[in-house]
C-alpha positions as CSV (number, residue, x, y, z in Angstrom):
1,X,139.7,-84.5,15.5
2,X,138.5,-86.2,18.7
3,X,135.1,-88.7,19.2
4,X,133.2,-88.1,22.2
5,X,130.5,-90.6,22.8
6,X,127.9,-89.2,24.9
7,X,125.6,-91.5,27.2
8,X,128.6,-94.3,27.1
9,X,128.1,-94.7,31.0
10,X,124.8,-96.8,29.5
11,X,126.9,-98.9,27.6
12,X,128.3,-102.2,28.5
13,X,132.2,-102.5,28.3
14,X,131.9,-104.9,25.0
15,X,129.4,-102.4,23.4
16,X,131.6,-99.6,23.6
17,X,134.4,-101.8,22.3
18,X,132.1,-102.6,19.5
19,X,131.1,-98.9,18.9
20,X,134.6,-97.3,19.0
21,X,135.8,-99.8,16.5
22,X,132.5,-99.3,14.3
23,X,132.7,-95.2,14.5
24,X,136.1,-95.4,13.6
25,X,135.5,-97.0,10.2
26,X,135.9,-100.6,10.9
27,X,133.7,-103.0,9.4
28,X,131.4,-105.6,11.4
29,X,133.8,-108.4,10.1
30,X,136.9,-106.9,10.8
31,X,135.1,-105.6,14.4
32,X,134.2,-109.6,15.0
33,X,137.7,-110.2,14.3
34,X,139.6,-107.9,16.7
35,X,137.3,-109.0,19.2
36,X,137.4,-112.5,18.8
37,X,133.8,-112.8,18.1
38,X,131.4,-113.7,15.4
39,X,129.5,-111.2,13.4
40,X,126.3,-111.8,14.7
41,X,127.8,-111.1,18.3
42,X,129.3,-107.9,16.7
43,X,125.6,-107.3,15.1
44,X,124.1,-107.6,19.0
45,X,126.4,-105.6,20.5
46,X,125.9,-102.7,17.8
47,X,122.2,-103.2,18.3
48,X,122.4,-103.1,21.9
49,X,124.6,-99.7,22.2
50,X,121.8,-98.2,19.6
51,X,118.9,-99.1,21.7
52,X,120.5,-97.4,24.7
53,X,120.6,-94.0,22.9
54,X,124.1,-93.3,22.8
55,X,125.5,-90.6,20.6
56,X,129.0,-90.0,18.7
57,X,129.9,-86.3,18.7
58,X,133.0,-85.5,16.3
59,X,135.1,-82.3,17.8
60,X,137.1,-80.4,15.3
61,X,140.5,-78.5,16.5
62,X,140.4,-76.6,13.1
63,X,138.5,-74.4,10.6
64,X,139.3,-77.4,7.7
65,X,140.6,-74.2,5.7
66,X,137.0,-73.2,4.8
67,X,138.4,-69.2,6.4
68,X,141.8,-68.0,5.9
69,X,144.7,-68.9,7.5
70,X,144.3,-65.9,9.9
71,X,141.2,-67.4,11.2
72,X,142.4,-70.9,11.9
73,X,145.3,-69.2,13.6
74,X,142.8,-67.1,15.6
75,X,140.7,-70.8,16.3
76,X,143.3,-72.7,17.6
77,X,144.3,-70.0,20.6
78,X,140.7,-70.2,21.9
């Protein structure tokens, strides 16, 4: 599984910091952390990235077994 984060070229380099880290799961705390920042920082930067219309697209490599086996086979050669 891959992100793609479309209309990032928008962003500022410490708003897509902040919106990797908050689209992979992290909290705004633990994001103010790793960036050595307070939450309120973290909050702005968030609000920022939102208002600039970015948007996280999650690519799947596989079927997630919802076919058979032959069909994820099939998938992955395309």
């Amino acid at each position: 599984m891959k992100l793609e984060i479309r209309g990032a070229e928008k962003l500022s380099f410490r708003e897509k910091q902040a919106v990797i880290l908050k689209e992979t799961g992290h909290s705004n705390e633990a994001i103010a952390k790793r960036m050595g920042v307070n939450t309120a920082t973290v909050a702005t930067l968030l609000s920022r990235a939102r208002s600039k219309g970015y948007e996280v697209v999650i690519i799947i490599s596989t079927t997630l077994g919802i076919y058979g086996a032959e069909n994820e086979e099939n998938e992955e050669e395309v």
